[in-house]
TIDRENDREN-551660 format. One record per residue (C-alpha): x, y, z. Coordinates in steps of 0.1 Angstrom, whole numbers, padded with zeros to 4 digits, always signed. Each point is the difference from the previous one (the first is absolute). Layout:
<nodes>
XYZ
...
</nodes>
This chain:
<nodes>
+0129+0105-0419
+0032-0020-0004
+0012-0034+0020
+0028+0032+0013
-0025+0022+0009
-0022-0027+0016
+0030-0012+0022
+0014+0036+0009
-0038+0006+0012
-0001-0032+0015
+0036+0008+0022
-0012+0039+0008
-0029-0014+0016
+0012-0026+0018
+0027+0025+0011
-0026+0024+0011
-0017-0026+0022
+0034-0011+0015
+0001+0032+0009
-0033+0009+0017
-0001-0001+0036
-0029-0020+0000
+0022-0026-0010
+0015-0005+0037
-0035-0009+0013
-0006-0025-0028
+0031-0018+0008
-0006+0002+0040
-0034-0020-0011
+0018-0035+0002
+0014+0004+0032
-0031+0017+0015
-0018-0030-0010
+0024-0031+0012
-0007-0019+0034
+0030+0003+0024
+0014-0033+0001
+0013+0007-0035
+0016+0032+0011
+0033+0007+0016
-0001+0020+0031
+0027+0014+0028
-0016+0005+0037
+0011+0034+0019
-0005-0006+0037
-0015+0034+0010
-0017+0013+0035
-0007-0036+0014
-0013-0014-0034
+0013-0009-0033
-0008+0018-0033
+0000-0025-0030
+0010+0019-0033
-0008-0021-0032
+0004+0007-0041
-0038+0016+0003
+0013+0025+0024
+0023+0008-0020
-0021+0003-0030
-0025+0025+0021
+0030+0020+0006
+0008+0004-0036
-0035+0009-0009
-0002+0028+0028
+0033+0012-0010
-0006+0004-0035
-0033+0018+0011
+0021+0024+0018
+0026+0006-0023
-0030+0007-0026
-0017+0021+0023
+0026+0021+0009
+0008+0006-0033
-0034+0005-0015
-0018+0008+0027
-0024-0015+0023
-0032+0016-0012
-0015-0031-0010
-0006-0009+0034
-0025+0029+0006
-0026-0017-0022
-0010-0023+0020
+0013+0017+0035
-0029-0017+0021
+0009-0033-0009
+0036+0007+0011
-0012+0016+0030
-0022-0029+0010
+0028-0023-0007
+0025+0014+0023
-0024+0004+0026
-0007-0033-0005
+0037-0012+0005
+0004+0025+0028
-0025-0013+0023
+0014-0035-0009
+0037+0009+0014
-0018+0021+0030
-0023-0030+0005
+0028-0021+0021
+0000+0025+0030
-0038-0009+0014
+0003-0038-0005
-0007-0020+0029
+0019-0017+0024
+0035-0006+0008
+0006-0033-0030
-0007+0029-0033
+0030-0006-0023
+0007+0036+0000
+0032+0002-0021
-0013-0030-0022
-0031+0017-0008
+0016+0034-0007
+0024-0018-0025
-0029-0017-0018
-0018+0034+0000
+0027+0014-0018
+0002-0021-0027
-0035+0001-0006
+0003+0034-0006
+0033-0001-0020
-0023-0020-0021
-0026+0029+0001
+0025+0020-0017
-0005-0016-0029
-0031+0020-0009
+0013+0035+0001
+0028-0011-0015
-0020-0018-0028
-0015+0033-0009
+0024+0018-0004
+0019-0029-0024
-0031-0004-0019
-0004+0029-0026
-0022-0007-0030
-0008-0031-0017
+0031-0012-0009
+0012-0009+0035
-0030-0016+0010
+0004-0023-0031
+0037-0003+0013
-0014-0015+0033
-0030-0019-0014
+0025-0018-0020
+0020-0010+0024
-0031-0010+0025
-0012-0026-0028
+0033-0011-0008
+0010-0010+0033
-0036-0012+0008
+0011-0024-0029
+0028-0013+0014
-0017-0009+0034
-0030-0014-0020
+0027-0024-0020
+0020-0009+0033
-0036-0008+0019
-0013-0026-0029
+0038-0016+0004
-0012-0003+0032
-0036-0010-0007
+0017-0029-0021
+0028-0011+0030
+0029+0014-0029
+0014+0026+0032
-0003-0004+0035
-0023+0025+0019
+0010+0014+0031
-0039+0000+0015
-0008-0040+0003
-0031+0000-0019
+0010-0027-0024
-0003-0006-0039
-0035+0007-0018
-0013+0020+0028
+0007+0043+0010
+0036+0014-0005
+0021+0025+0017
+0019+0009-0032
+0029+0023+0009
-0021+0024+0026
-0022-0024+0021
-0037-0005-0008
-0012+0031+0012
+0023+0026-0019
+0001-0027-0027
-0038+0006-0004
+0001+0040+0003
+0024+0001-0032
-0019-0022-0019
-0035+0022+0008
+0020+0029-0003
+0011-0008-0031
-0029-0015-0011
-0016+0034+0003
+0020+0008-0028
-0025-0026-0022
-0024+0016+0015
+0000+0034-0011
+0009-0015-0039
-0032-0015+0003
-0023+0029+0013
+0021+0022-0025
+0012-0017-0030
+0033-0009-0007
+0029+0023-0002
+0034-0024+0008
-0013-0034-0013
+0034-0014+0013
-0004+0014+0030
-0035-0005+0013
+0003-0034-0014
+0028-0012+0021
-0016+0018+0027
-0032-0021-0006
+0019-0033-0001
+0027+0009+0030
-0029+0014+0026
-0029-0019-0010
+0018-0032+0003
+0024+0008+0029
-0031+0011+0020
-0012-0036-0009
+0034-0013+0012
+0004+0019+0033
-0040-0009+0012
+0000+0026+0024
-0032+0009+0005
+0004+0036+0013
+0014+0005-0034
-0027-0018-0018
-0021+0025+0021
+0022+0030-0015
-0004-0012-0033
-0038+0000+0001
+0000+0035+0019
+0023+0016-0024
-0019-0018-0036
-0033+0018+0019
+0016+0036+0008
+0014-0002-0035
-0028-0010-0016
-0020+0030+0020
+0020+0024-0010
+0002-0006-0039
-0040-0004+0009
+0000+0034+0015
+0017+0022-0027
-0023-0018-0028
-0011-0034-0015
+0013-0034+0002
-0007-0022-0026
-0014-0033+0012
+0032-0017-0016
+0023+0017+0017
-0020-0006+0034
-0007-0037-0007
+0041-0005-0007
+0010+0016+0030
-0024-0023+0023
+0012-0030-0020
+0037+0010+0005
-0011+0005+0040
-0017-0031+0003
+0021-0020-0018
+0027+0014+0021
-0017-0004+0034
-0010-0035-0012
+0032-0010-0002
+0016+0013+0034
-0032-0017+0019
+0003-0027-0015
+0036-0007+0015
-0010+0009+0035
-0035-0023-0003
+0013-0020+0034
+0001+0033+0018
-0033+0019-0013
-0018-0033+0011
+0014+0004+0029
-0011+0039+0008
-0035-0015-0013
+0005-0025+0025
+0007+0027+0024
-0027+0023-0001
-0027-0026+0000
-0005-0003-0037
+0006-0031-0003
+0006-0030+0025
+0033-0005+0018
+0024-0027-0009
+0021-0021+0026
+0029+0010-0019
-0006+0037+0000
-0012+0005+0034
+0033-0015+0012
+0027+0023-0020
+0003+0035-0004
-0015+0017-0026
+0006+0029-0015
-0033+0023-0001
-0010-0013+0032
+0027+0004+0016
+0003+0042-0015
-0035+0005+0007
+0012-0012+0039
+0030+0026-0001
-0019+0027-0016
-0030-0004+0033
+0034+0003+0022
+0011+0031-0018
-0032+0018+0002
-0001-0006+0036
+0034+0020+0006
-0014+0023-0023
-0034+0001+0023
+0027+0007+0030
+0023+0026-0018
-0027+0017-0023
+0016+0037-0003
+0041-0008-0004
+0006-0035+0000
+0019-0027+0015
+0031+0014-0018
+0017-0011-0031
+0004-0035-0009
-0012-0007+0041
-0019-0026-0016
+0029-0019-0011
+0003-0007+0038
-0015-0030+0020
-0003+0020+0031
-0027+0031-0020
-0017-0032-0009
+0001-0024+0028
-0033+0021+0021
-0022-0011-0029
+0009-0039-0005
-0020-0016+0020
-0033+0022-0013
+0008-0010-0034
+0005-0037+0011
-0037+0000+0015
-0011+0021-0027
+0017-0023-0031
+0002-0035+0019
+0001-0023-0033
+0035+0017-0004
+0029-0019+0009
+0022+0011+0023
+0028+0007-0026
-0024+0028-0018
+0002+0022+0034
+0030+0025+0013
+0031-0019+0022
+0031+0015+0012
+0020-0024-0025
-0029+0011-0034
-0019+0038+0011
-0010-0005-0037
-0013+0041-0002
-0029+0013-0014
+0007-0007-0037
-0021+0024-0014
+0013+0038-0008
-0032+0017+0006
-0006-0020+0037
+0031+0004+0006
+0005+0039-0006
-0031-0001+0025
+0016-0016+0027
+0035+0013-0005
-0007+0036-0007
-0035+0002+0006
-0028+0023-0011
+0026+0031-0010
+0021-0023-0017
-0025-0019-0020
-0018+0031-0010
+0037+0019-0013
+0003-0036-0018
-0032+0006-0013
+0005+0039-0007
+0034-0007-0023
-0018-0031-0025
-0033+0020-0004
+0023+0032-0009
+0019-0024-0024
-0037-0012-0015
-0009+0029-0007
+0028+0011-0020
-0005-0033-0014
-0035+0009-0011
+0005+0035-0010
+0021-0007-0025
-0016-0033-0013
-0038+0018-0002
+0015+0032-0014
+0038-0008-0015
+0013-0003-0038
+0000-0035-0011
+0034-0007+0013
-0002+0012+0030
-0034-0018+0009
+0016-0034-0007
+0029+0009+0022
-0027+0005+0026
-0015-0031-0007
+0028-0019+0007
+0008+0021+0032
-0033-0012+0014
+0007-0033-0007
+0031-0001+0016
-0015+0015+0031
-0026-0025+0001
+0023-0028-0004
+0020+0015+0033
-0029+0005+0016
-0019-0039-0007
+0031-0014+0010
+0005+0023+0033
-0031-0015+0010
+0019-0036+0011
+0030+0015+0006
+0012+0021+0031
+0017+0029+0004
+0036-0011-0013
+0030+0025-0006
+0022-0004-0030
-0021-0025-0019
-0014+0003-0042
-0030+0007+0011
+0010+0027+0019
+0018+0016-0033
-0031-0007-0018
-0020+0023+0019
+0021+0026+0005
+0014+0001-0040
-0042+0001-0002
-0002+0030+0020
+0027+0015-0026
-0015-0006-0030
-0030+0018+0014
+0021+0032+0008
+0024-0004-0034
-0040+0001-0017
-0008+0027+0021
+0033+0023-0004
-0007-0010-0042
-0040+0012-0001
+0018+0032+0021
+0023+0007-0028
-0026-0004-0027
-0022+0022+0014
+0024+0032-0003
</nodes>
């Protein structure tokens, strides 16, 4: 083949990837994954609230649009493939919008609430969408891609940080955790995410050396960097449900298993050791080791969720079947009945670690916090639309062709990493983590739509 020939191959495929669909969804990816502050935004005062419309909006829009347009010219059969998951997933978002009309007492944000229930299910939309963008390897590559490459760019941006070079918007300070471009916690659920990516080379073999490389070096170390550790727990969850599954369809060589716990350790290592002041402190907490005049006067973080998550399963023990109602937890007044049981009940916390007026603080943990917003139907459709999306995870990674079962691989990290990190965060519309989940819940369904045409 000539240098011509190489080049005019070089163009028609570049050309051909410009022009894939797909390609919409990869570029959304940067704004999908950027914290607010650095986004423009216009407010629209609407029904006695205001509805904040930033660049990630817009990029959701884009991707559902483009889904549509596909869809309608293609046809939406993909979707039938995996028509439980989709099922479970507007049910799901149904019963969150519905959820505002039995919440208690006269001071329920009603409009508020409504408006933040929308846009978490705008973001939802991301994961039919997703599977109907995603046909065939070449546009999951397409979106991999551009996952590790703008994992990178947060990973450079947080070690500027890490070395005082850029300012950081969060005020944890030089050689300690950074925010990046996101904020810790969606800064943590890219890197895991993307980590995953590492993962699967790993468990596999290698197939883009470039690729999973980068991947490697942008998750592993931005996990490191962020030291959150809900996504330190997602990495560990997803390196073990990865690991399982190459286990389950045959062998894995002790090499390969001994360099992914390295890589996990190594990587978990890392993120604790930057939060060392606040896992002495849980320790401190929970009687493991003894309290400290310094910690028993300040706040601490652990303590201080394992206090809000007692409060959350107590309106969850008083609303068991529907709920306090969406985002009710958000409120001072849901909270304010179960204060001063949590005081008796916790009383080495300092007053700053409980619910005021001024701070309600929430739940700050999905799962609680589905509980005592939405209650036993909600957490059990929540429940319902992941297991759906693990096992089309699972089918295809026990039973796929080789590419496919990396694909799923990957998915399963990514909905670990969503789901380690949704353990210290609450129920917050519009956020990266929130895309993360749902562009999860996609791949599952572009998998399951793939193994459908296959099996023809």
């Amino acid at each position: 083949m000539t240098a011509t020939d190489l080049a005019q191959r070089q163009l028609a495929t570049r050309a051909a990837t410009a022009a894939r669909p797909s390609v919409v969804l990869a570029l959304a990816l940067p704004l999908l994954f950027l914290h607010r502050r650095y986004q423009p935004s216009v407010s629209i005062s609407a029904g006695g609230t205001s509805v904040d419309v930033f660049l990630s909006d817009l990029a959701v829009l884009a991707v559902v649009v483009t889904a549509l347009l596909v869809g309608a010219r293609r046809g939406f059969d993909r979707l039938r493939a995996a028509l439980g998951l989709w099922v479970a997933g507007a049910l799901l978002l149904g019963w969150i919008l519905v959820s505002p009309a039995w919440a208690p007492g006269a001071s329920y944000e009603t409009a508020t609430h409504l408006v933040t229930g929308l846009k978490y299910a705008e973001y939802a939309l991301l994961a039919p969408a997703a599977a109907l963008l995603l046909r065939g390897a070449a546009d999951v590559l397409l979106l991999l891609r551009a996952a590790v490459a703008w994992a990178a760019v947060a990973t450079a941006v947080a070690l500027l940080q890490f070395f005082g070079a850029v300012p950081a918007y969060e005020a944890y300070g030089t050689g300690t955790r950074e925010p990046s471009l996101l904020g810790i916690h969606d800064f943590g659920v890219l890197s895991a995410a993307v980590l995953a990516i590492a993962f699967a080379a790993v468990l596999l073999g290698r197939r883009d050396r470039r690729l999973e490389l980068a991947a490697g070096i942008a998750g592993g170390l931005g996990v490191v960097l962020a030291a959150a550790l809900d996504a330190v727990a997602g990495t560990v969850v997803a390196a073990v449900a990865l690991w399982a599954l190459v286990r389950a369809r045959g062998p894995v060589s002790p090499r390969r298993t001994l360099s992914l716990a390295l890589i996990t350790a190594l990587v978990a290592g890392g993120a604790v050791s930057l939060r060392g002041p606040t896992v002495n402190a849980f320790l401190e907490f929970v009687g493991l080791k003894p309290k400290t005049e310094e910690v028993s006067g300040n706040v601490q973080s652990w303590g201080q969720r394992v206090t809000l998550a007692y409060i959350g399963l107590r309106v969850f023990a008083d609303h068991p079947l529907v709920g306090a109602g969406w985002q009710s937890t958000t409120q001072y007044e849901t909270l304010a009945p179960y204060v001063a049981d949590a005081k008796r009940r916790f009383p080495d916390q300092p007053a700053q670690a409980f619910p005021t007026p001024a701070h309600p603080w929430g739940v700050q943990s999905a799962p609680l916090q589905l509980l005592a917003d939405l209650g036993a139907v909600g957490f059990l459709l929540a429940l319902a639309t992941l297991a759906l999306a693990v096992r089309a995870y699972a089918r295809v990674a026990l039973r796929g062709p080789p590419g496919p079962q990396r694909t799923a691989l990957v998915g399963v990290g990514w909905l670990a990493a969503a789901l380690g990190v949704s353990l210290g965060v609450g129920l917050v519309a519009g956020i990266p983590l929130d895309a993360m989940l749902w562009l999860a819940v996609g791949l599952a369904g572009a998998l399951a739509a793939d193994a459908a045409v296959r099996s023809r």
